[in-house]
C-alpha positions, 0 to 999 in steps of 0.5 A: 492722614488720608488715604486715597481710594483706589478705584478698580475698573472692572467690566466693559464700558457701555460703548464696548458692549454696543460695538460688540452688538453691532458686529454680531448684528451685521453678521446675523444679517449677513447669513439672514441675507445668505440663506435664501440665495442658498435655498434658491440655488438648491432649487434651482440645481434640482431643477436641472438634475430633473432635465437632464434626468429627462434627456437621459431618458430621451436619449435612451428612448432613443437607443432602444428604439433604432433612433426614433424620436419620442411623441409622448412624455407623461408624468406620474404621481410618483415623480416617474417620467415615461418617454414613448413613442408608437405602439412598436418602441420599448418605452424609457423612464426617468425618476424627477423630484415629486411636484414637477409637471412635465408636459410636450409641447412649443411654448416655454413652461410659465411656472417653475417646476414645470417641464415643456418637452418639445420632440422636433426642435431645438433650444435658440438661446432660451427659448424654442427655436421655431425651425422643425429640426428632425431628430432633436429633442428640447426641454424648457423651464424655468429657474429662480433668480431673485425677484424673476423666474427666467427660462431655460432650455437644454437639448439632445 
């Protein structure tokens, strides 16, 4: 009498194995897809903390100062920004992320990380408004969004 062999099925079919390859594929390339949005939005939030740094030095210029408007921003290696005015006016400062450039000026900043203060007017959506308006103060820069770099523009 013959007896008949058992045969034991043991380990994953080939098909098993290659789904559970291609799952672990699309999630590796969902968070491959995830980080670089993540990375541009950390920029981007660094980027506007630096403006409103900026503005709230401004406004503190403007404290100190019995409401005069500032004339000069400069910027030093340090990352410290210095708003000031005329020879009589106490002088504010602002500390920004190193590599940023912050200049006065009317036309929006070209390149990000770059930051145009402009002493007169104020933002029309964003862009600069072209009305001289006294006693406003506006910043331009510009943030990342995928494959364009739009502007933006805050004020006081």
């Amino acid at each position: 009498m013959l007896k008949q062999r058992k045969l034991r099925e043991e380990g994953f079919t080939i098909i098993e194995v290659l789904i559970v390859l291609a799952i672990a594929g699309l999630i590796m390339l969902i968070v491959f897809l995830a980080v670089p949005a993540l990375q541009r939005n950390s920029r981007n939030t660094q980027v506007k903390n630096s403006a409103s740094a900026i503005l709230a030095a401004v406004s503190e210029f403007e404290n100190n100062n019995n409401g005069q408007i500032p004339t000069t921003v400069t910027v030093g290696t340090d990352g410290t920004v210095t708003i000031s005015g005329s020879a009589t006016t106490t002088s504010s400062t602002a500390k920004v992320q190193g590599g940023y450039t912050v200049t006065t000026g009317t036309a929006m900043p070209t390149q990000t990380g770059s930051f145009v203060v402009n002493v007169g007017y104020k933002c029309l959506g964003n862009a600069f408004d072209t009305t001289k308006t006294p006693r406003a103060v506006s910043i331009g820069f510009l943030v990342e969004s995928g494959g364009s770099t739009p502007t933006q523009c805050v004020e006081s």
